[in-house]
C-alpha positions as CSV (number, residue, x, y, z in Angstrom):
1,X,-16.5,0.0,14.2
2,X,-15.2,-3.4,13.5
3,X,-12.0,-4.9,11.8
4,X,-12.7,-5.1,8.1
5,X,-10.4,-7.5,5.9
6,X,-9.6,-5.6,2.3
7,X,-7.2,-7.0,-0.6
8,X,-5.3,-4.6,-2.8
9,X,-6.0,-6.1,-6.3
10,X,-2.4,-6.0,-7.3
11,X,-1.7,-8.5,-4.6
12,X,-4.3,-11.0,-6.4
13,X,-1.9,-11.6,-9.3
14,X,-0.2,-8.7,-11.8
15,X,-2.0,-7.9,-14.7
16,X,1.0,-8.4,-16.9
17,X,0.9,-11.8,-16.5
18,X,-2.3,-12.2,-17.7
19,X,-4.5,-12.0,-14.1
20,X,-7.4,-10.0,-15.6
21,X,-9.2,-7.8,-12.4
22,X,-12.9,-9.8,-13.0
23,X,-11.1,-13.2,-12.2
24,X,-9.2,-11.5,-9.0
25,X,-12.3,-9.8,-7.8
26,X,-14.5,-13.4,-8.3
27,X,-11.2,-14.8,-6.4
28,X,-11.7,-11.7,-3.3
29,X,-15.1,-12.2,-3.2
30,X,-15.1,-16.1,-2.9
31,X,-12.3,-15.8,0.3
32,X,-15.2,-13.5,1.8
33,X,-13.0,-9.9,1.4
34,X,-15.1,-7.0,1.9
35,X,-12.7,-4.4,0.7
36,X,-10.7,-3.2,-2.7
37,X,-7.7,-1.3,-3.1
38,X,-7.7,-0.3,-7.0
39,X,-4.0,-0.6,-8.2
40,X,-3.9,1.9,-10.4
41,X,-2.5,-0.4,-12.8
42,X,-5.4,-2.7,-12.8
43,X,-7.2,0.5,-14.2
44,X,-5.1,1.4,-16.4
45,X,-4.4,-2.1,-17.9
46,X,-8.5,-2.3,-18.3
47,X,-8.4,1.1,-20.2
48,X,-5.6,0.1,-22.7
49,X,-8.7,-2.9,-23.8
50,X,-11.2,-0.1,-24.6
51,X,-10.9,1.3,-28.7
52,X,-8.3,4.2,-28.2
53,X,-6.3,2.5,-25.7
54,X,-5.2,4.3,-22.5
55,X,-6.6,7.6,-22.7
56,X,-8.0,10.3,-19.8
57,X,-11.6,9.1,-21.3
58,X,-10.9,5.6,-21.2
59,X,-9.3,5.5,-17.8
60,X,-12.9,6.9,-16.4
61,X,-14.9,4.7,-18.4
62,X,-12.3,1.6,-16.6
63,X,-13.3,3.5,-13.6
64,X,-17.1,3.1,-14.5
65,X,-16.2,-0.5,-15.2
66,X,-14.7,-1.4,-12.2
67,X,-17.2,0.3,-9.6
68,X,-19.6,-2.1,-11.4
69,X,-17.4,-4.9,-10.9
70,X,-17.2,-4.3,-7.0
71,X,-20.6,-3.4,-6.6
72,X,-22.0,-6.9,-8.0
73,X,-19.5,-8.7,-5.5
74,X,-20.0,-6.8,-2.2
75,X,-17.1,-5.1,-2.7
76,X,-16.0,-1.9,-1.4
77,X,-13.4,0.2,-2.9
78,X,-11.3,1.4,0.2
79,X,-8.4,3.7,-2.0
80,X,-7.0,4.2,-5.2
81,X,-3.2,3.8,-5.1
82,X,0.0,4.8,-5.8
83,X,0.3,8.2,-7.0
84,X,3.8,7.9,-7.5
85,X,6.9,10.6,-7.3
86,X,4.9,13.9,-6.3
87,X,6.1,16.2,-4.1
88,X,9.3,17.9,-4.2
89,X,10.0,17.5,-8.0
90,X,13.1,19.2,-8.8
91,X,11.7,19.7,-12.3
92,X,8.9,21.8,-11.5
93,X,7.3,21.8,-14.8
94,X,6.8,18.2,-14.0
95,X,5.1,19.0,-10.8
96,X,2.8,21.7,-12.5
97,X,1.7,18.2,-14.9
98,X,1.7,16.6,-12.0
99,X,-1.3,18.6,-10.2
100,X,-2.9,17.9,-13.8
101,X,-2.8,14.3,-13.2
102,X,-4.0,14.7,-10.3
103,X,-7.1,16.1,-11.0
104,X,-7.9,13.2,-13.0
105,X,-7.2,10.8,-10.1
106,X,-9.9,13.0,-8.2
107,X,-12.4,12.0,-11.1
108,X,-11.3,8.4,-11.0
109,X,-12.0,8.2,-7.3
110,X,-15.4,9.9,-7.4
111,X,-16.4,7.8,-9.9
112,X,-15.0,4.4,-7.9
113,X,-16.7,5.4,-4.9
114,X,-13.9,6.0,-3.2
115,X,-12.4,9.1,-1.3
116,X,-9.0,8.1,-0.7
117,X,-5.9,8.1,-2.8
118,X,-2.2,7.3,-1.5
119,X,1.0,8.7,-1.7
120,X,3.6,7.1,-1.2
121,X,7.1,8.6,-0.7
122,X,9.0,8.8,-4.2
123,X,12.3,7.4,-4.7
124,X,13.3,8.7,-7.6
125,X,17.0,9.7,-7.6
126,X,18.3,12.2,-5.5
127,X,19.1,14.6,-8.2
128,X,15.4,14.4,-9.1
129,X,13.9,15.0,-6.1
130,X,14.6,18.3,-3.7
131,X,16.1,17.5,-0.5
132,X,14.0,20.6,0.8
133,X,11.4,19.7,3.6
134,X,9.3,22.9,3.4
135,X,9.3,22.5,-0.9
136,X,7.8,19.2,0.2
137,X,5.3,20.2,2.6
138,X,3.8,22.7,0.4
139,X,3.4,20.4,-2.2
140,X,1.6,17.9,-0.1
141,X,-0.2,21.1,1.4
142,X,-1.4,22.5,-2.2
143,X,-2.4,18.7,-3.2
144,X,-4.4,18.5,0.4
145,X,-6.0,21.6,-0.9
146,X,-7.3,21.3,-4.0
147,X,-8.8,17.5,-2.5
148,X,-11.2,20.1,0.1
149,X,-12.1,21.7,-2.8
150,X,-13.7,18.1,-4.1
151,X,-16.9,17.5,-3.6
152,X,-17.1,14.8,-1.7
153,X,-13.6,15.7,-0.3
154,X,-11.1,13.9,-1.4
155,X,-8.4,12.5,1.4
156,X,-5.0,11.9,1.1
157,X,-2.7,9.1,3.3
158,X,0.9,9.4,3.0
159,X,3.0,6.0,3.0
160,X,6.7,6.1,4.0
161,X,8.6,3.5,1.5
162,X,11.5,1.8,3.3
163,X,13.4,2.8,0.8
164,X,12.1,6.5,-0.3
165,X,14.6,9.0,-1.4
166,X,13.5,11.6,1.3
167,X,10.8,10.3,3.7
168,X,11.7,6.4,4.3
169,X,10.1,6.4,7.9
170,X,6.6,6.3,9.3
171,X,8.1,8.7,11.3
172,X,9.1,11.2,8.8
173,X,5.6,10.9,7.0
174,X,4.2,11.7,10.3
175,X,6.0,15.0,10.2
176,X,4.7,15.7,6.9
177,X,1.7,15.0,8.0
178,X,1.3,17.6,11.5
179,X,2.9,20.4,9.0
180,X,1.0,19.9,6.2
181,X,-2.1,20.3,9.1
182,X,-5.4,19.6,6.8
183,X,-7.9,17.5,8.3
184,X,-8.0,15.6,4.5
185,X,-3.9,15.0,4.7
186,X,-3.2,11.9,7.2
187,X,-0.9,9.0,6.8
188,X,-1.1,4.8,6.0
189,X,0.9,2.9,8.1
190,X,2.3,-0.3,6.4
191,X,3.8,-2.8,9.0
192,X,6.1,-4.3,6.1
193,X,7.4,-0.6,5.1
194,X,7.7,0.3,9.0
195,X,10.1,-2.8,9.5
196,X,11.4,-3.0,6.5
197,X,13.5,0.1,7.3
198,X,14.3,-0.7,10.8
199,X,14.5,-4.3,11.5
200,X,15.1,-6.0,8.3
201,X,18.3,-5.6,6.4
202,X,18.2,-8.3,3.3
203,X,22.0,-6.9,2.0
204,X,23.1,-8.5,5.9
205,X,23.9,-11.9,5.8
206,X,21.4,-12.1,9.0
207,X,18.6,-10.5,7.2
208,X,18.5,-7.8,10.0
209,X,19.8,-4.4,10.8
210,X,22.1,-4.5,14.1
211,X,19.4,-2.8,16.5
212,X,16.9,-4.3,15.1
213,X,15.0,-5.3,18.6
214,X,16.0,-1.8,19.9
215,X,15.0,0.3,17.6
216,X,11.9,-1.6,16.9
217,X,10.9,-1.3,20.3
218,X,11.6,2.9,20.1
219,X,9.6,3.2,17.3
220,X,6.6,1.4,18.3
221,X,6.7,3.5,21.6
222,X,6.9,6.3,19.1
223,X,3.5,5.4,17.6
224,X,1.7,5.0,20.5
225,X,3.2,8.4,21.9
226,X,2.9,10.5,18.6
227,X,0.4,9.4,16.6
228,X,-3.3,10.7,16.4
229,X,-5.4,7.5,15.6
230,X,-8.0,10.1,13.5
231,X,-5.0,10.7,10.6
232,X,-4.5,7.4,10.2
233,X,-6.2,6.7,7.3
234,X,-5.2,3.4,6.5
235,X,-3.3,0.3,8.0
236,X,-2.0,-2.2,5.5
237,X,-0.2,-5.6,6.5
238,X,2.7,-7.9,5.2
239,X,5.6,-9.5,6.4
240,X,8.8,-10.2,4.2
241,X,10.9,-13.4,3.6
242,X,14.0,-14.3,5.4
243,X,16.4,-14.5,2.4
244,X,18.8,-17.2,2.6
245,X,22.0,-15.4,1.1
246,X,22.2,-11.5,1.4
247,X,20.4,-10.1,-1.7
248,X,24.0,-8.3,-3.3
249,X,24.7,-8.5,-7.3
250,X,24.9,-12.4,-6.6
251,X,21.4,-12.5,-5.5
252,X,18.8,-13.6,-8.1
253,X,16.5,-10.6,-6.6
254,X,19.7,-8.3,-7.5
255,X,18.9,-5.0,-9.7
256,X,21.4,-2.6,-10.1
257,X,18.5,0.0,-10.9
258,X,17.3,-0.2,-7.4
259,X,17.6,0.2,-4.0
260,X,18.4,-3.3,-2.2
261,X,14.9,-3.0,-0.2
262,X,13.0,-2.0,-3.0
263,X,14.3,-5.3,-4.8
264,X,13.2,-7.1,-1.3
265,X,10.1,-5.5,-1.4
266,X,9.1,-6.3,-5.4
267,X,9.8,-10.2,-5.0
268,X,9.4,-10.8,-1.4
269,X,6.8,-9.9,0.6
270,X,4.2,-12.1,2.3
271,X,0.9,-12.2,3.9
272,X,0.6,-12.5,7.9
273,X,1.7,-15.3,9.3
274,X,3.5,-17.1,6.7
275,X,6.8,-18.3,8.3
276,X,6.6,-21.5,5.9
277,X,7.3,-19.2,3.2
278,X,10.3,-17.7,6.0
279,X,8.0,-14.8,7.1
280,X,10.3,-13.5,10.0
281,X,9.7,-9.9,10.9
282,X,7.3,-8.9,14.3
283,X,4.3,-7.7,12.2
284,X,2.0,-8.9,15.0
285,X,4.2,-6.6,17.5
286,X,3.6,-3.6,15.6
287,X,-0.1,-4.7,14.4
288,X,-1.3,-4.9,18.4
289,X,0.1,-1.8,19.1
290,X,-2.0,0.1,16.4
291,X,-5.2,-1.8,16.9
292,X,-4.9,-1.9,20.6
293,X,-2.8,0.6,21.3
294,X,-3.9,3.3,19.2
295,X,-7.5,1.7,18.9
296,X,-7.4,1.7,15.3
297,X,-10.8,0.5,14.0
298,X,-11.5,0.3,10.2
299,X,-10.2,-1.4,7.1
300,X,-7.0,-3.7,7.4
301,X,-5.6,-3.9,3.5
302,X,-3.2,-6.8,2.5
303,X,-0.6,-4.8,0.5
304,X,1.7,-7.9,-1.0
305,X,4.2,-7.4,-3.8
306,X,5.6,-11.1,-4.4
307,X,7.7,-13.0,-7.0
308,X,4.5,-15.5,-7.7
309,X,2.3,-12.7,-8.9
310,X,4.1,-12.2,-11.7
311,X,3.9,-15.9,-13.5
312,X,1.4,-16.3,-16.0
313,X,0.2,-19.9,-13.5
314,X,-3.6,-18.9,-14.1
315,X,-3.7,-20.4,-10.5
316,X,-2.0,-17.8,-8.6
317,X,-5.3,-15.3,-8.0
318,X,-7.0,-18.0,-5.9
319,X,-3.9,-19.2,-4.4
320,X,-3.2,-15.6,-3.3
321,X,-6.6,-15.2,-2.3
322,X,-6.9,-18.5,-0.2
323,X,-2.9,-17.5,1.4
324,X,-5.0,-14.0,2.6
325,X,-7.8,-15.9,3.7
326,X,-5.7,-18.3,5.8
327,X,-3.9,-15.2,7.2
328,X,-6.4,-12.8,8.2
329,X,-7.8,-16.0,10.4
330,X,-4.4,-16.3,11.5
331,X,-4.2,-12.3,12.2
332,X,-7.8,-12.2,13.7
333,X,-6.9,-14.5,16.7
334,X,-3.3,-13.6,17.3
335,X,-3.9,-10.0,16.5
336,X,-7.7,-9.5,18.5
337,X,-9.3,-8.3,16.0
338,X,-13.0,-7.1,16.0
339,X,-14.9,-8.5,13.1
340,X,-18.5,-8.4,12.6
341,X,-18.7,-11.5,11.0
342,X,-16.3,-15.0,10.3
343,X,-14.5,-14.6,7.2
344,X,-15.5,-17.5,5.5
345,X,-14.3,-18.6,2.0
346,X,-17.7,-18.8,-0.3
347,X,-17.7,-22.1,-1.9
């Protein structure tokens, strides 16, 4: 199988500043992108235009809407993502509403065409979510087990968030992973959220943690030592800015609501290759070790939260489109990727 270049449609421009999800999937399509990750946001802002506004009903007829949408462009939808804060709710009549929401998302999937839906580790505050492993576990495990009950089955990839609550580690969704033990339960490795946690610091007035090369180097031994290329279910790319002041309360990025990485992450990532923009972290280190390494094969998903998606500059989908372009070329040559075609931009 070759290397397949995919876009999540968030990273095209948000739809709160006006980006509407025909214009970003004209903008994928015309950079020659084969592949869609549906923010579920982008659904759920396409719902609120229906009569009745974002409603269960409305949110499948988006879905209807949007497969439609792909289909006419040669695009396929690789994932619907995030479904946010699940397992280990303290409040477990929220989880129990939770597993209800969750059998909408199966819906929305089946109707997208897609079998794949993400977790990604919450981060809600500590008090809100149980420090217990096992509670954990067997909410992944009874969320892995209604999806075999789908029909097709549904999968589930579990993404560690640099700066989750309880699981902020590739390493530690890996471990959920081998004890949640269904063959529909595997993990998404994100090079930004795997160095994010390890090499970069943006609070450090160097922008990295102190064993940054170090442990780097461990945990890339790590991947090719632990992990079963089969569970990985997803690889998605980005680098992040070199901040030129630590981002503390002085920082414009500064929000007291958030973990400092989170803050990073919502205004500073960047596609591959980008050091103009001050791109800085070894993304092409870890990125050779899963495709080569592992022998990864399948869909590679930009995954790009950034300060310029959210202005209203009706310019920014094509300019975030064209900025992919330029770095999957970038990351096909540096990277040796297997494509089956040239990624052209459709003029």
């Amino acid at each position: 199988m070759a290397h397949k270049p995919s876009i999540c449609s968030m990273s095209l421009g948000r739809c709160f500043a006006g980006h509407s999800l025909p214009h970003k999937l004209d903008m994928a399509q015309k950079y020659g992108f084969q592949g869609i990750e549906v923010f579920y946001e982008d659904l759920v802002d396409l719902a609120k235009s229906f009569p009745g506004g974002d409603t269960p009903e409305n949110q499948l007829a988006a879905a209807r809407t949007i497969r439609q949408l792909c289909d006419a462009r040669s695009l396929e939808i690789i994932c619907l993502q995030p479904f946010m804060h699940f397992a280990g709710l303290v409040d477990r009549d929220e989880h129990r509403r939770r597993l209800q929401e969750l059998q909408l998302w199966f819906e929305l999937a089946h109707i997208l065409g897609t079998d794949l839906i993400l977790f990604p580790s919450s981060f809600l505050s500590p008090d809100q979510v149980s420090d217990d492993m096992d509670l954990i576990v067997s909410d992944f495990t009874e969320a892995a087990d209604m999806g075999l009950q789908e029909t097709p089955v549904i999968r589930f990839a579990m993404e560690a968030l640099c700066w989750g609550t309880r699981i902020d580690t590739w390493e530690a969704s890996w471990d959920v992973s081998q004890r949640v033990d269904r063959d529909n339960f595997g993990i998404c490795l994100d090079s930004y959220n795997i160095l994010g946690r390890i090499y970069a610091d943006p609070a450090s007035s160097t922008g990295r943690t102190p064993d940054c090369e170090e442990a780097t180097m461990t945990s890339v031994k790590r991947i090719l030592s632990e992990v079963d290329v089969s569970k990985l279910f997803l690889l998605q790319v980005a680098d992040g800015e070199r901040l030129t002041q630590p981002l503390d309360e002085h920082h414009a990025f500064y929000n007291a609501e958030q973990p400092c990485r989170m803050s990073w992450s919502r205004n500073a990532r960047l596609f591959y290759g980008e050091p103009q923009y001050g791109g800085y972290l070894p993304v092409k280190h870890v990125l050779r070790t899963i495709v080569h390494g592992l022998g990864f094969e399948g869909w590679l998903s930009f995954e790009v939260f950034n300060r310029r998606l959210t202005e209203t500059d009706k310019a920014v989908p094509e300019e975030m489109a064209r900025r992919a372009a330029e770095s999957w070329a970038k990351m096909k040559a540096e990277v040796g990727l297997r494509t089956e075609d040239v990624m052209q931009p459709r003029l």
